[in-house]
BADO-543392 format. One record per residue: x, y, z of N, C-alpha, C in turn; residue number from 0; residue in three letters. Coordinates in nm, 3 decimals. Each point is the difference from the previous one (the first is absolute). Layout:
REC:X:Y:Z:X:Y:Z:X:Y:Z:NUM:ALA
...
% end
This chain:
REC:4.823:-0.869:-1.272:-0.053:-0.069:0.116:-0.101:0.088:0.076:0:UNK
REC:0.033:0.135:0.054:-0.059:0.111:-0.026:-0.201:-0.027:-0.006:1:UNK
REC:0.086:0.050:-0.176:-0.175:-0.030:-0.064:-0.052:-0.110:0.020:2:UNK
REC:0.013:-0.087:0.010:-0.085:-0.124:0.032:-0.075:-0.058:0.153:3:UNK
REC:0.143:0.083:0.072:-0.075:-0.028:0.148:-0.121:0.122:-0.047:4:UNK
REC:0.016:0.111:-0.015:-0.107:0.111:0.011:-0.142:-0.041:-0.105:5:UNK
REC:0.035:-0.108:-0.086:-0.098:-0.056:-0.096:-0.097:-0.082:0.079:6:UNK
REC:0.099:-0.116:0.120:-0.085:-0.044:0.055:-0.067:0.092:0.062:7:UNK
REC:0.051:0.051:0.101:-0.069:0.083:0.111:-0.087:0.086:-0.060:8:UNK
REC:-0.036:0.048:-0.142:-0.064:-0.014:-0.010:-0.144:0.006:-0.066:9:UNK
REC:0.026:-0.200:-0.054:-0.096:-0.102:-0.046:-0.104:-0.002:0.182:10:UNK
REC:0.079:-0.065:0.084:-0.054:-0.028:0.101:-0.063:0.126:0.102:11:UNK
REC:0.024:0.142:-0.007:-0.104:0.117:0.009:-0.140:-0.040:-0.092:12:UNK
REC:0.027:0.018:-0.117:-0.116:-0.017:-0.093:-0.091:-0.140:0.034:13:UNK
REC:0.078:-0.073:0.036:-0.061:-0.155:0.027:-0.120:0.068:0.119:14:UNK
REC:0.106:0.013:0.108:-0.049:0.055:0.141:-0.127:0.113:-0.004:15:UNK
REC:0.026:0.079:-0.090:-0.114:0.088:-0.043:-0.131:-0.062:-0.052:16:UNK
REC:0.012:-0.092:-0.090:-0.144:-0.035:-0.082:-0.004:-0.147:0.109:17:UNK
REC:-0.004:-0.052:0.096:-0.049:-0.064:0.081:-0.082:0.072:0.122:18:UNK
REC:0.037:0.133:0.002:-0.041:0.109:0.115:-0.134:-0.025:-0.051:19:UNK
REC:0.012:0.088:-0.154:-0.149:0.031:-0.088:-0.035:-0.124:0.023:20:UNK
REC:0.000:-0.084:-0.017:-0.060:-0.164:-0.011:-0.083:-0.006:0.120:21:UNK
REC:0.080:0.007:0.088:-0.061:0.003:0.143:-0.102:0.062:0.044:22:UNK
REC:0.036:0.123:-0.083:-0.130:0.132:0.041:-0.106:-0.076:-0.039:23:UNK
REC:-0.007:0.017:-0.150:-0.124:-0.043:-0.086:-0.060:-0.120:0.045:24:UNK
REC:0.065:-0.100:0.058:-0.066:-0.144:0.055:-0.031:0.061:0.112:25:UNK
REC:0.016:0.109:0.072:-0.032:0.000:0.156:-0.129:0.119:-0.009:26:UNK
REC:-0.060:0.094:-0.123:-0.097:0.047:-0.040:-0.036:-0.100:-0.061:27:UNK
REC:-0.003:-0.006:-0.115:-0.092:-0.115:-0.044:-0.064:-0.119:0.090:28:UNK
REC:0.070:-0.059:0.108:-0.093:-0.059:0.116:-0.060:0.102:0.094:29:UNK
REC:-0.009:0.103:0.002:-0.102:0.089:0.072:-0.129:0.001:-0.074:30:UNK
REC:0.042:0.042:-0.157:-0.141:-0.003:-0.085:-0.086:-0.131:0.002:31:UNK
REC:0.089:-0.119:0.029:-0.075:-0.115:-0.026:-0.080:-0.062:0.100:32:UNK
REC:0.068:0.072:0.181:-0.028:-0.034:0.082:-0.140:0.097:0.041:33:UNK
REC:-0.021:0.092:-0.066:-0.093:0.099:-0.014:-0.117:-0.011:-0.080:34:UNK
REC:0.055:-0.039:-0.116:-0.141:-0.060:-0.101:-0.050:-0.160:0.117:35:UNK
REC:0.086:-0.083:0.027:-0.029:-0.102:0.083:-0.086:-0.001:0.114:36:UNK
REC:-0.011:0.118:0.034:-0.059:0.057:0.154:-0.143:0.051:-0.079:37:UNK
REC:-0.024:0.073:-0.070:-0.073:0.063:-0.083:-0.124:-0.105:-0.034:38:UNK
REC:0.072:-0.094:-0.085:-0.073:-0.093:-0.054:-0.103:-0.082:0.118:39:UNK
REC:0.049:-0.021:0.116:-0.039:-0.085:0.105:-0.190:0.108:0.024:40:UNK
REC:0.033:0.139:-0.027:-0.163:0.084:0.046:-0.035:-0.007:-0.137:41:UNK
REC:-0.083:-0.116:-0.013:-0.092:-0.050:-0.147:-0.119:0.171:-0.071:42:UNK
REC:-0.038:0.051:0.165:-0.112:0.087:-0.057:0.057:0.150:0.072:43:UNK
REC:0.088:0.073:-0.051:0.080:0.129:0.081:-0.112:0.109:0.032:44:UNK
REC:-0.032:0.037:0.096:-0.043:0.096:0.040:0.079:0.139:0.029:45:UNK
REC:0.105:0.012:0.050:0.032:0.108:0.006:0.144:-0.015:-0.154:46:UNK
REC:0.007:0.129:-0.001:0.105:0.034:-0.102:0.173:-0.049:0.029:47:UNK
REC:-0.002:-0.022:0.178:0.119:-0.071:0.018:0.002:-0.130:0.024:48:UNK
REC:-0.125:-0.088:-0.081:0.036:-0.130:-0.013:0.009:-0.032:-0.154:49:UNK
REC:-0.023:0.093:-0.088:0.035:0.021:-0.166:0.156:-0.042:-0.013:50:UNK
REC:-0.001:-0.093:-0.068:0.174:-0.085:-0.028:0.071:0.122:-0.048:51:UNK
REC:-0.098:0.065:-0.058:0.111:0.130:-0.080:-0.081:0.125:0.025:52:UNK
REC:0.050:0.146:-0.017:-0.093:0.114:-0.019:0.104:0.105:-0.072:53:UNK
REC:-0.024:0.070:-0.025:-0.009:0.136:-0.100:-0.012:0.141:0.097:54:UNK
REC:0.141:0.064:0.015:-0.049:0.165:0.050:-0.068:0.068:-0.098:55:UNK
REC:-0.166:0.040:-0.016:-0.024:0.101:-0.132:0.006:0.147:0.049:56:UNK
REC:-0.017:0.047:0.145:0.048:0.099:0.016:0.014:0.054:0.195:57:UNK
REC:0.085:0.081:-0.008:0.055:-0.004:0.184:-0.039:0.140:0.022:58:UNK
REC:-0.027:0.083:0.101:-0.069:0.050:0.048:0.066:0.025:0.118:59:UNK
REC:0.106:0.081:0.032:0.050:0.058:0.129:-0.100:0.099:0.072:60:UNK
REC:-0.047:-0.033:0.131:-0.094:0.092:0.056:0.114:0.150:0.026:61:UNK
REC:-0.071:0.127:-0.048:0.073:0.115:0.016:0.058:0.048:0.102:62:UNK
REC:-0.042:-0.013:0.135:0.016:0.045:0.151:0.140:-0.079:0.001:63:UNK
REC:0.069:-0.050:-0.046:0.136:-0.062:0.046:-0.032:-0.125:0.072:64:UNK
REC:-0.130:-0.032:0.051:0.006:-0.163:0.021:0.059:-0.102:-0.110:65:UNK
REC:0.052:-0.116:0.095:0.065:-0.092:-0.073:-0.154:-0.084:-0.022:66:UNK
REC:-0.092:0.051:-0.063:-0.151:-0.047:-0.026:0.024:-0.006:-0.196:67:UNK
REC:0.003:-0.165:-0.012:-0.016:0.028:-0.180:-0.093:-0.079:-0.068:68:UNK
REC:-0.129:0.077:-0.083:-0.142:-0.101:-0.046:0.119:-0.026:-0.146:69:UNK
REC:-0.075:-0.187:-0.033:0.083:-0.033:-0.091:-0.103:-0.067:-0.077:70:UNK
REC:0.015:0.032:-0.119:-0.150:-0.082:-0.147:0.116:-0.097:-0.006:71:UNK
REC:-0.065:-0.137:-0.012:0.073:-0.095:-0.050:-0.090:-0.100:-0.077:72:UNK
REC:0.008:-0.041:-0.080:-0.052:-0.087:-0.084:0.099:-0.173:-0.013:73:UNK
REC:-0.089:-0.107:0.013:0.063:-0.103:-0.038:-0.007:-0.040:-0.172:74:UNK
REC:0.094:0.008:-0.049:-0.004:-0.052:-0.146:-0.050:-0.116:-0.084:75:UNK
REC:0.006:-0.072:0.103:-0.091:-0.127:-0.049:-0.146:0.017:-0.055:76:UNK
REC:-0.043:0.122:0.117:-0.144:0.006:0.029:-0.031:0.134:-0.041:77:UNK
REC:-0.004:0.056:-0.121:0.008:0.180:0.028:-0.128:0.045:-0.002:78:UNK
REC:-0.108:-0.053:0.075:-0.115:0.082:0.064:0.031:-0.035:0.106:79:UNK
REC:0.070:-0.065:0.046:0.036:-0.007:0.169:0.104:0.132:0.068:80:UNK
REC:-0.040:0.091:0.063:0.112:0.105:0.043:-0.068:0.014:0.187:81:UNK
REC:0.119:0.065:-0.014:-0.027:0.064:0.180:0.069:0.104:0.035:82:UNK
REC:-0.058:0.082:0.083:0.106:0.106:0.053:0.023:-0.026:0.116:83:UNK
REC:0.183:0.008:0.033:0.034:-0.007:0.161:-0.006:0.085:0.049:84:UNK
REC:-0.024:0.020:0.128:0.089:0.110:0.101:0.099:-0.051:0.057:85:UNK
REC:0.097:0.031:-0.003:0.154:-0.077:0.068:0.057:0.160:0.096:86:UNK
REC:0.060:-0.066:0.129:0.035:0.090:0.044:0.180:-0.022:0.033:87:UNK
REC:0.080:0.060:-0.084:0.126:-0.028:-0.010:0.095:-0.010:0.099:88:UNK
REC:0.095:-0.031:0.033:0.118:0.063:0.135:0.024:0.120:-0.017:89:UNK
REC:0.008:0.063:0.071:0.037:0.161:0.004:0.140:0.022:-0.019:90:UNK
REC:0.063:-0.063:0.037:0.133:-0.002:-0.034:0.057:-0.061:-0.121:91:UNK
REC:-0.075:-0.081:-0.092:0.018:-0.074:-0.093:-0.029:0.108:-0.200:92:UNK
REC:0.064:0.067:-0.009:-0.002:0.137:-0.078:0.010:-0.092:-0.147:93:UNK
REC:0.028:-0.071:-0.020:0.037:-0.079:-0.107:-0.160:-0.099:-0.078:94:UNK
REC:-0.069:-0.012:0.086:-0.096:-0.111:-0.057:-0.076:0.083:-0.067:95:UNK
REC:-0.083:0.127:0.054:-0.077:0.079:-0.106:0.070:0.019:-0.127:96:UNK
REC:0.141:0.006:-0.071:0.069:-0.004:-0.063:-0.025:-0.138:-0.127:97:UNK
REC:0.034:-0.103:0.092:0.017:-0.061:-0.064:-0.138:-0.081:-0.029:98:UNK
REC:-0.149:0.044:0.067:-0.100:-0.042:-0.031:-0.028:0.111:-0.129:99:UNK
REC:0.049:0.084:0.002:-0.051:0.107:-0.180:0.114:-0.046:-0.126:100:UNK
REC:0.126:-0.064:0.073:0.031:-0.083:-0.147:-0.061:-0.090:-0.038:101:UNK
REC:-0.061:-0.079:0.113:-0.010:-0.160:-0.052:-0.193:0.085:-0.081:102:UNK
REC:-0.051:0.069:0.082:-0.105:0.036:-0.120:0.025:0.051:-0.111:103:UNK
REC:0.108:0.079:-0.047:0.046:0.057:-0.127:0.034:-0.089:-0.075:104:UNK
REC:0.100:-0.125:0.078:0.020:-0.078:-0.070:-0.085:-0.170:-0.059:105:UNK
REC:-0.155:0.052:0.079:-0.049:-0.128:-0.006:0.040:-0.128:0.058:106:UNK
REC:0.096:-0.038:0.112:0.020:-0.090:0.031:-0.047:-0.088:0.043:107:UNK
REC:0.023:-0.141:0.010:-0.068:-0.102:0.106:0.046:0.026:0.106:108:UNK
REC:-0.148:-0.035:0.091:0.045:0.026:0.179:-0.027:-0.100:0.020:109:UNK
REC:0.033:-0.074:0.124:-0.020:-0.091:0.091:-0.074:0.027:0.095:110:UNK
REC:-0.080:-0.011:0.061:-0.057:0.098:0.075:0.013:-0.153:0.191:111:UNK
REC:0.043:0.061:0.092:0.026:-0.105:0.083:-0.061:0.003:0.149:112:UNK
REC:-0.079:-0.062:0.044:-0.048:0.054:0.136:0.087:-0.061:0.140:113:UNK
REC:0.033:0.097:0.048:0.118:-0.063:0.124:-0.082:-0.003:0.132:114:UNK
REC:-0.117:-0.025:0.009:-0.043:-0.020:0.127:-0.064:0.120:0.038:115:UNK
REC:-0.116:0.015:0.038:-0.110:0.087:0.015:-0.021:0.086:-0.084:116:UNK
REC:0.027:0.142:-0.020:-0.049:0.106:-0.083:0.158:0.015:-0.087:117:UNK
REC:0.111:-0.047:0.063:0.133:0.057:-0.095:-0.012:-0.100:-0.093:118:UNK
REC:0.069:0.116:-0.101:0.004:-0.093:-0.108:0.141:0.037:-0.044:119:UNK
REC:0.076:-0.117:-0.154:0.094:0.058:-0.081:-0.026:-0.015:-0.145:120:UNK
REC:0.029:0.091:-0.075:0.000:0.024:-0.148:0.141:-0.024:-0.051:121:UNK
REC:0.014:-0.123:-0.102:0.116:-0.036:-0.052:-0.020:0.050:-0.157:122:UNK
REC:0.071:0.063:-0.049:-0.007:-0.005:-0.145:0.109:-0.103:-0.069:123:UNK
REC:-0.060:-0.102:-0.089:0.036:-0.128:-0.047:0.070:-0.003:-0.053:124:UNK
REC:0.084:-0.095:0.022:0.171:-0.002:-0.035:0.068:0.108:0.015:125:UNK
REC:0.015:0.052:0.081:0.080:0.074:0.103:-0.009:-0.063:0.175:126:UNK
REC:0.090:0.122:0.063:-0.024:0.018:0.139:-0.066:0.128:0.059:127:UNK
REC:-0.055:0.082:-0.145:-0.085:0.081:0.099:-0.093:0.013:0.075:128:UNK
REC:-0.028:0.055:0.106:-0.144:-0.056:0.084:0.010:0.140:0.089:129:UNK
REC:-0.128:-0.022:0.011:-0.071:0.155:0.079:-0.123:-0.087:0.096:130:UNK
REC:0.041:0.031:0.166:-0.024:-0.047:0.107:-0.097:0.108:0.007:131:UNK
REC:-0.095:-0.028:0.052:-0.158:0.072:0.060:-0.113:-0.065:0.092:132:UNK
REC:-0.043:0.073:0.005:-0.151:-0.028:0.089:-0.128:0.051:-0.074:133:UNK
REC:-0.077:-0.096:-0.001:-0.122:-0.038:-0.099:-0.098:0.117:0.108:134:UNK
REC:-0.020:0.126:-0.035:-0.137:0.056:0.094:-0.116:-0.077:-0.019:135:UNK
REC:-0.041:0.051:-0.196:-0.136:-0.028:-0.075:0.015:-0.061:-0.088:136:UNK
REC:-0.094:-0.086:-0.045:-0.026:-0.020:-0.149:-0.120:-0.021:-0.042:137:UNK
REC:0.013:0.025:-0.130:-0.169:0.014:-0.061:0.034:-0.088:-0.141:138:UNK
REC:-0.051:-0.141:0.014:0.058:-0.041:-0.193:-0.149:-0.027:-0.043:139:UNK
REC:0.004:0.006:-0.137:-0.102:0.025:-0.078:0.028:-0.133:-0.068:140:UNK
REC:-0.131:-0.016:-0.066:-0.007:-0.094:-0.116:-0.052:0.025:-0.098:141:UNK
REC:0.005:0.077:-0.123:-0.092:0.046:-0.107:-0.056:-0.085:-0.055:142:UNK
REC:0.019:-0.154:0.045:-0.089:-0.040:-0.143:-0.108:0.007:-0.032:143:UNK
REC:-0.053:-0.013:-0.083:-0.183:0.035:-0.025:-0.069:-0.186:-0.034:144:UNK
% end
């Protein structure tokens, strides 16, 4: 009797577990969609944070210990389209320079999100990571010939 109560208890952990994941993934996956959705609406993007998607190609911590970081990013759709940011990080926020040199190592998709004037957020896709900043500069290029 034993084993069987402990069999249920637990079937219904495991149940309880892969509805969590379920949840997650439907509750990212409507960020990405609500993001490409937003995206799609600026027909002709001018800056690099109205690009549905972008690419870290390389990050650039200014040396003096400012939370100051220039960032190459390229959109993939478009690869003569690139730009470099200047983002100026939270000072207290020790983690995003971090996790902006994986997501370039690792090539990831970003989201790139504008929250109202110069701040912005960087989501890397299908996840919850995101790195909060302030837009100083940007300079995007267009190579095509």
């Amino acid at each position: 009797m034993l084993v069987i109560a402990a069999a249920v208890a637990g079937v219904i952990l495991l149940i309880a577990a892969a509805l969590i994941v379920a949840a997650r993934l439907v509750y990212v996956g409507s960020l990405d969609a609500q993001a490409l959705a937003d995206k799609v609406a600026t027909p002709d993007p001018i800056s690099a944070l109205d690009w549905p998607e972008l690419r870290v190609r390389a990050v650039v911590p200014q040396p003096d210990g400012q939370q100051l970081v220039l960032l190459s990013v390229g959109w993939p759709a478009h690869p003569r389209q690139a730009a470099t940011l200047l983002l100026a990080l939270d000072s207290d926020d020790h983690r995003s320079l971090s996790l902006l040199s994986q997501w370039c190592l690792r090539q990831a998709s970003i989201s790139p999100v504008r929250q109202g004037g110069m701040e912005l957020e960087l989501r890397r896709r299908q996840s919850l990571e995101k790195v909060h900043a302030i837009l100083v500069a940007e300079d995007t290029t267009d190579t095509r010939c």
